[in-house]
Backbone as a printed PyTorch tensor [residue, N CA C, xyz], in Angstrom:
tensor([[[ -2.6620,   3.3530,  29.3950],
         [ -2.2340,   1.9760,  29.5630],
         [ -2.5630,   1.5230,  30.9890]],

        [[ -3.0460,   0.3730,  31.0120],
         [ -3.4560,  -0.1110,  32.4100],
         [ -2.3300,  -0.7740,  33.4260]],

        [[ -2.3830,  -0.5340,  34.4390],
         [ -1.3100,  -1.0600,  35.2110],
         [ -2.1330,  -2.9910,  35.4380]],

        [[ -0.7270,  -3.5410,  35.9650],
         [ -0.9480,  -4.6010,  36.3090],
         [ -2.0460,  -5.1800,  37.5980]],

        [[ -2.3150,  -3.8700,  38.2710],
         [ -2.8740,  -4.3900,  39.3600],
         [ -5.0100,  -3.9030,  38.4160]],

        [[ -4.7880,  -3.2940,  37.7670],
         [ -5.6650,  -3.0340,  37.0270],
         [ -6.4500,  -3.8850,  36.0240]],

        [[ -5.1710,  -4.7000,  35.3110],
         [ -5.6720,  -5.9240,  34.7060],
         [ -6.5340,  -6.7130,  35.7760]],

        [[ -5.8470,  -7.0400,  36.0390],
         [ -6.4280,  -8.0360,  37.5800],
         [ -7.7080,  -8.0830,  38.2290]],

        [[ -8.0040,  -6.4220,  38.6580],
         [ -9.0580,  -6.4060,  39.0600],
         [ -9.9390,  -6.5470,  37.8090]],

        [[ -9.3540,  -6.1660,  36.2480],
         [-10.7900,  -6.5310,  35.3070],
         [-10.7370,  -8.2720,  35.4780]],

        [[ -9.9250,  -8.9930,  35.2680],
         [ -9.8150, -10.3470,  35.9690],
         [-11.4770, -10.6000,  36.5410]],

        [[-11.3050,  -9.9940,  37.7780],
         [-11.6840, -10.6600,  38.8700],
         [-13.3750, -10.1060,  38.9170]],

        [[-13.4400,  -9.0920,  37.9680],
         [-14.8510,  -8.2790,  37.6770],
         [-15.4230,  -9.6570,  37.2910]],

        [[-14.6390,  -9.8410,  35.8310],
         [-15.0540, -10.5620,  34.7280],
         [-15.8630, -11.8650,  35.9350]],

        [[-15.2480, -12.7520,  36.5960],
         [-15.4080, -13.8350,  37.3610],
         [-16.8180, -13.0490,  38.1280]],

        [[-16.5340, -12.5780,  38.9440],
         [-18.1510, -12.1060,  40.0420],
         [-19.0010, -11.5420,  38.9860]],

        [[-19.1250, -11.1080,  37.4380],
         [-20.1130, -11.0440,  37.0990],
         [-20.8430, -12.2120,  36.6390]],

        [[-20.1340, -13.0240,  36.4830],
         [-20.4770, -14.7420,  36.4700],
         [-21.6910, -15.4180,  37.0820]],

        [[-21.4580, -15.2490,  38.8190],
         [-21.8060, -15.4230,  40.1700],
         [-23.5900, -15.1100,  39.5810]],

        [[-24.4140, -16.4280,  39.6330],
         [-25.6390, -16.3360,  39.5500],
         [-26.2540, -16.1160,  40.6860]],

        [[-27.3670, -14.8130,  40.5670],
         [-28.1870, -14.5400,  41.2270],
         [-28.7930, -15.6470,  42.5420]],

        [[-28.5250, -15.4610,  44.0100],
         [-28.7460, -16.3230,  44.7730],
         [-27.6140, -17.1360,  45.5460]],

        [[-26.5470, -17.2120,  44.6710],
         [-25.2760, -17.6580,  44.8310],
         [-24.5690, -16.8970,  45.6210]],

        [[-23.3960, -17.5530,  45.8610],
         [-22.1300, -16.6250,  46.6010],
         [-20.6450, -17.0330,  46.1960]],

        [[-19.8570, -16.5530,  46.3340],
         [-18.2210, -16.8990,  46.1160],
         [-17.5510, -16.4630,  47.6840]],

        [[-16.2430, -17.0310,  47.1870],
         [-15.0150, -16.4010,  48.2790],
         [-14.2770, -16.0560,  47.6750]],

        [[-13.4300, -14.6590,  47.9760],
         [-12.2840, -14.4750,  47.8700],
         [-11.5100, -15.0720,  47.4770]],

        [[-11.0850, -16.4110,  48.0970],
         [ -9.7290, -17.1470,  47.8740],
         [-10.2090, -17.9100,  46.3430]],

        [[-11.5220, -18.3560,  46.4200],
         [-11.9870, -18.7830,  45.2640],
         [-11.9150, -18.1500,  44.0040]],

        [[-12.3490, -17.0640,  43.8250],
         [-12.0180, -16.4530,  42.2580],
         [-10.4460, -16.1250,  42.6430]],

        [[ -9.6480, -16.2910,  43.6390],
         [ -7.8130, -16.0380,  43.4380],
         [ -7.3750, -17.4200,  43.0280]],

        [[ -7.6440, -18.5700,  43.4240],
         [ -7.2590, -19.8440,  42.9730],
         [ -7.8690, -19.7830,  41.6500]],

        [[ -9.1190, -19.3710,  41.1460],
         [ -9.2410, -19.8030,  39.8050],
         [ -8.3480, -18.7410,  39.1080]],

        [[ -8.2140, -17.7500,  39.4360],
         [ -7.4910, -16.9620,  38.3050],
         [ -5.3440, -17.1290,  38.5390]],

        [[ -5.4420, -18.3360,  39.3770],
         [ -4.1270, -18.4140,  39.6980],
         [ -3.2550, -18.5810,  40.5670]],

        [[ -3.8440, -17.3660,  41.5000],
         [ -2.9100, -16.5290,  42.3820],
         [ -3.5420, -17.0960,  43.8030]],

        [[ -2.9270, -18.1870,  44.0110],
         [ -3.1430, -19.1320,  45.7230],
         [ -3.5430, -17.9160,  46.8590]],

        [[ -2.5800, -16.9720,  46.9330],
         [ -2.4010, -16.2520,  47.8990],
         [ -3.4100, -14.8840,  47.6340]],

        [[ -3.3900, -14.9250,  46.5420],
         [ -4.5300, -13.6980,  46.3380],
         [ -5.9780, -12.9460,  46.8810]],

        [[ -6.7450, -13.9380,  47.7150],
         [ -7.5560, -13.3900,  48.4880],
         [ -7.9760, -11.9810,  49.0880]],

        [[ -6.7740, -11.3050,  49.0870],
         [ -6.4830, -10.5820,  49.4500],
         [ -6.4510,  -9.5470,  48.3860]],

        [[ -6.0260,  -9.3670,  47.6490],
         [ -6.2070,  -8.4270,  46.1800],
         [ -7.3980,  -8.6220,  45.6100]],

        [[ -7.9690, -10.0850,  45.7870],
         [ -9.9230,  -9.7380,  44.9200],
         [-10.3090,  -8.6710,  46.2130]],

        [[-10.1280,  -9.1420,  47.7560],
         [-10.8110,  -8.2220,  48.6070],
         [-10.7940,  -6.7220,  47.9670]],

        [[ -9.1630,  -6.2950,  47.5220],
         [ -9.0240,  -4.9550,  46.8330],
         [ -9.5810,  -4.5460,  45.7430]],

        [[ -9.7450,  -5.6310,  44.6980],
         [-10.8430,  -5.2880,  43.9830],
         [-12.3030,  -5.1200,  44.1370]],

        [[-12.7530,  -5.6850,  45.1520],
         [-13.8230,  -6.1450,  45.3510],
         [-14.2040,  -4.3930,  45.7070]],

        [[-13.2920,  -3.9200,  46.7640],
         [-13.7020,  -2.4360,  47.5740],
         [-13.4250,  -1.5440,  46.4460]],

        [[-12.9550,  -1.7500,  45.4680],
         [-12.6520,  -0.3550,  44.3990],
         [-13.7700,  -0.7310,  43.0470]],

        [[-14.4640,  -1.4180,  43.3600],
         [-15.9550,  -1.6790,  42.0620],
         [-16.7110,  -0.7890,  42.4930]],

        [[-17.4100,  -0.1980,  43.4330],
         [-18.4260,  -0.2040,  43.5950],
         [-18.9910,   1.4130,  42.9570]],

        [[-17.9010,   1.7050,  41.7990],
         [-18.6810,   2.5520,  40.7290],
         [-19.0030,   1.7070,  40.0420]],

        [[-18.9860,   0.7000,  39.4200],
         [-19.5420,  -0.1490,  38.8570],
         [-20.7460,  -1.2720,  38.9340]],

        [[-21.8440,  -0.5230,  38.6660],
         [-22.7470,  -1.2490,  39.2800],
         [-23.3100,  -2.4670,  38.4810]],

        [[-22.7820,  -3.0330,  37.7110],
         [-22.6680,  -4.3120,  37.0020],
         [-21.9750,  -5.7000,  37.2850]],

        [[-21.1570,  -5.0750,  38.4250],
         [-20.2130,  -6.0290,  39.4620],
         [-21.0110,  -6.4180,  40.5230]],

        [[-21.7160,  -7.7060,  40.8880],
         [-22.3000,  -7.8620,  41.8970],
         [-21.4460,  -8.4000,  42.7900]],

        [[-20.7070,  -7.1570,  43.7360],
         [-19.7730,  -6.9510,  45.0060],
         [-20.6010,  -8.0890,  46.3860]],

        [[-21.4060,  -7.9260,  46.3770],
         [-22.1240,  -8.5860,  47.0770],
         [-21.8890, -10.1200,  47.3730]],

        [[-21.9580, -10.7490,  46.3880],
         [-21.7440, -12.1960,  46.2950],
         [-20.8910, -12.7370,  46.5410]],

        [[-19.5520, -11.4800,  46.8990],
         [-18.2820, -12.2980,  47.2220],
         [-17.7690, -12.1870,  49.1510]],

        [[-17.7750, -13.0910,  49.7010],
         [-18.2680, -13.2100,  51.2750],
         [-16.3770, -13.9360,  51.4840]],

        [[-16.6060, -14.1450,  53.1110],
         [-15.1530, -15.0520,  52.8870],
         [-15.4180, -15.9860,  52.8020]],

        [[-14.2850, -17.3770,  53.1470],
         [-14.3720, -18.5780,  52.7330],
         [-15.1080, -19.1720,  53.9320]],

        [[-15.9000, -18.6770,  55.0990],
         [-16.9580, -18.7920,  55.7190],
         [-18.2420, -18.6260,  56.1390]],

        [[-18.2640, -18.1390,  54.8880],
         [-19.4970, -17.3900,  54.6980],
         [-20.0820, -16.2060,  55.3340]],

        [[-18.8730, -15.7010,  55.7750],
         [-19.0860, -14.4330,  56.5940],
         [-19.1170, -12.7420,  55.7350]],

        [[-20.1500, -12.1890,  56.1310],
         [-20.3100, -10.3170,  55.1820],
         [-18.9800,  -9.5330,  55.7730]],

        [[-18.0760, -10.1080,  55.5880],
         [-16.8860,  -9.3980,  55.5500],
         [-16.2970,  -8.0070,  55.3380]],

        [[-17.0070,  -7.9990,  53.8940],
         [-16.7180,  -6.5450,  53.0350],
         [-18.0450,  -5.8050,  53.2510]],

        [[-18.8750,  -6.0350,  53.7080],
         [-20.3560,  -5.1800,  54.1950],
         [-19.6640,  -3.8330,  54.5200]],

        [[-18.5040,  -3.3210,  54.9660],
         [-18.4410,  -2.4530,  55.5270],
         [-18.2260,  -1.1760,  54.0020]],

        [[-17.7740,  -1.8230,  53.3050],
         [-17.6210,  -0.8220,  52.1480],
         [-19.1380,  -0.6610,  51.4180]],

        [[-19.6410,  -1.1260,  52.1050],
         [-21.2780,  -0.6010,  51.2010],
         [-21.8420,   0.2420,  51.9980]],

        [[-22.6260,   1.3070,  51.3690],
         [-23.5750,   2.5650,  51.8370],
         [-24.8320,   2.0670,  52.2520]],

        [[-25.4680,   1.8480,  53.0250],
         [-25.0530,   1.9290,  54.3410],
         [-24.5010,   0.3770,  54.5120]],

        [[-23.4430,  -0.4270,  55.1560],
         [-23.0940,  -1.5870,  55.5480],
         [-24.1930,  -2.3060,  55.3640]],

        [[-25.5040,  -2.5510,  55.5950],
         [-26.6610,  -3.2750,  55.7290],
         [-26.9160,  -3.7670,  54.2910]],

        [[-26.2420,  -2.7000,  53.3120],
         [-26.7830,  -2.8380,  51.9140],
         [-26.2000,  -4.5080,  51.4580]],

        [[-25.0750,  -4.5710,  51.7700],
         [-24.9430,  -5.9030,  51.1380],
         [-25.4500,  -7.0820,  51.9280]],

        [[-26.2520,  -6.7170,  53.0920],
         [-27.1840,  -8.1700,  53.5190],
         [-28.4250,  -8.2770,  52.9880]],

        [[-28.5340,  -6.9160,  52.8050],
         [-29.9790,  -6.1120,  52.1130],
         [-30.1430,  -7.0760,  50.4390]],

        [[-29.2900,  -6.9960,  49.8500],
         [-28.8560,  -7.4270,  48.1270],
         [-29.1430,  -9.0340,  48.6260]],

        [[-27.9960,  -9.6040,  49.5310],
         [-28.5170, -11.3700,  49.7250],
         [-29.7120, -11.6160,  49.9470]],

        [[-30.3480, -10.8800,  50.8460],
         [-31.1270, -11.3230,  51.0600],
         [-32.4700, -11.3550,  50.7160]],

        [[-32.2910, -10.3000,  49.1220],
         [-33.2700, -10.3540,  48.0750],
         [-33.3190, -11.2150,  47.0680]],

        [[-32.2620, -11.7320,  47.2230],
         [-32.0570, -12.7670,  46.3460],
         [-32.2950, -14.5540,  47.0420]],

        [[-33.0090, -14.3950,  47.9290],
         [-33.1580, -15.6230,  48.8960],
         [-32.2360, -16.0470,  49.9490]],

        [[-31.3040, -15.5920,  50.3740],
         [-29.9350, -15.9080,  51.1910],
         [-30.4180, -15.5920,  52.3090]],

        [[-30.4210, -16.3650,  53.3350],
         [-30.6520, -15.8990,  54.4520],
         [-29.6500, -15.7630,  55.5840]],

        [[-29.2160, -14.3170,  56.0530],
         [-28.3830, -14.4020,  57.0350],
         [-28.6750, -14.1580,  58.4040]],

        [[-27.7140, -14.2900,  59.1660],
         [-27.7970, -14.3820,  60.7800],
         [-26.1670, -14.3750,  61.0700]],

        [[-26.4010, -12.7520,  61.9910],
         [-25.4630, -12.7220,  62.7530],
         [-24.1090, -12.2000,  61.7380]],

        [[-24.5120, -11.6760,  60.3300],
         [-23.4040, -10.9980,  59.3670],
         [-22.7980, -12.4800,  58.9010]],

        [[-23.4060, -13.5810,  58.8990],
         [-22.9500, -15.0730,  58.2160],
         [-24.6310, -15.7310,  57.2650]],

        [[-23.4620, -16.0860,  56.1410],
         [-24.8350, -17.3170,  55.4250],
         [-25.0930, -18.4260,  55.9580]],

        [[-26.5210, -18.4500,  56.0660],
         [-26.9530, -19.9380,  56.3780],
         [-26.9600, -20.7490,  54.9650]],

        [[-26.8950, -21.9670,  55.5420],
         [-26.8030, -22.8560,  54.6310],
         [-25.5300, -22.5630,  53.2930]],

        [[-24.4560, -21.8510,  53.5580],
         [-23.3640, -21.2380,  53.3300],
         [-23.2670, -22.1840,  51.8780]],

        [[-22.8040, -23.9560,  52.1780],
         [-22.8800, -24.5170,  50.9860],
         [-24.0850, -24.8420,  49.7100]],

        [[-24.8640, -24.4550,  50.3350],
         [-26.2650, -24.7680,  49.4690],
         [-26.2990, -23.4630,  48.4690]],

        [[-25.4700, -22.4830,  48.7490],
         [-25.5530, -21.2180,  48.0670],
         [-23.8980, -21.1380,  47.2180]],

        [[-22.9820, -21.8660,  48.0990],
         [-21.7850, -21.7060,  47.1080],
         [-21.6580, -21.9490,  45.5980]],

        [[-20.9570, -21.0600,  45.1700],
         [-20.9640, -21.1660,  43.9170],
         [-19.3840, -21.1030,  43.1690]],

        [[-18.7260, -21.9900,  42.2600],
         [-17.0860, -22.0880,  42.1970],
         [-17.2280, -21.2820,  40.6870]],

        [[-15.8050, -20.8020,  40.1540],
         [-16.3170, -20.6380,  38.6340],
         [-15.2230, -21.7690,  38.0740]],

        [[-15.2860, -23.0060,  38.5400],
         [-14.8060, -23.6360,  37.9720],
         [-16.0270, -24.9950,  37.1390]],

        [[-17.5400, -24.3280,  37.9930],
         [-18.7240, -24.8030,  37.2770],
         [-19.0980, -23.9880,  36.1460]],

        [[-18.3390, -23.3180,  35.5390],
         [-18.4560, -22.5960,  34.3280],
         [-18.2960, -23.5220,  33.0680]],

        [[-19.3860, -23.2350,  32.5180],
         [-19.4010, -24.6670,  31.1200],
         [-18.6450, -23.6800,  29.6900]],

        [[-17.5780, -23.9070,  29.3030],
         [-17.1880, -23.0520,  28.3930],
         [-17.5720, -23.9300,  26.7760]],

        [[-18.1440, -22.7500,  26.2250],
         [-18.9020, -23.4870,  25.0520],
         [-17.3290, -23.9350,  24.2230]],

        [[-18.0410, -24.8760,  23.2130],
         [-16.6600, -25.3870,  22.4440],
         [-16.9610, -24.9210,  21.0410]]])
């Protein structure tokens, strides 16, 4: 049986596998869509306990400044500027340029009817 903090992080999988190629999210962003105002802080926890899962693109989720925040939980740290920036993102200085031109909400999610 899964604990509650377990649901959650499948939650928050489900949302960043969303996140189209090129794009980025925040933290606080997939916690406001799934609810939880204050939550930022628990996707961060999910975010660092995926990375057996390599179907979760960990990468895409930056803070709400576009800053590589969580870089440090990737092998080697470089890897997640390495991933943006194969995907066209260009950074400087462990921050996205053009930060909004790349944001991405999942509240632009078109749910079929």
């Amino acid at each position: 049986m899964k604990t509650e903090k377990e649901n959650y992080f499948d939650l928050v999988y489900q949302v960043v596998r969303l996140i189209p190629k090129g794009k980025v999210t925040s933290y606080g962003t997939i916690a406001n869509y799934l609810g939880l105002k204050s939550g930022a802080r628990m996707v961060g926890y999910a975010m660092n306990a995926c990375h057996s899962q390599p179907d979760v693109p960990a990468h895409r989720v930056v803070n709400r400044n576009g800053l590589l925040t969580g870089k440090h939980h990737f092998s080697p740290p470089e890897r997640m500027q390495q991933l943006l920036e194969s995907e066209g993102i260009r950074i400087v200085n462990d921050k996205i340029q053009d930060f909004e031109k790349h944001f991405w909400s999942p509240n632009e999610i078109k749910l079929e009817e």
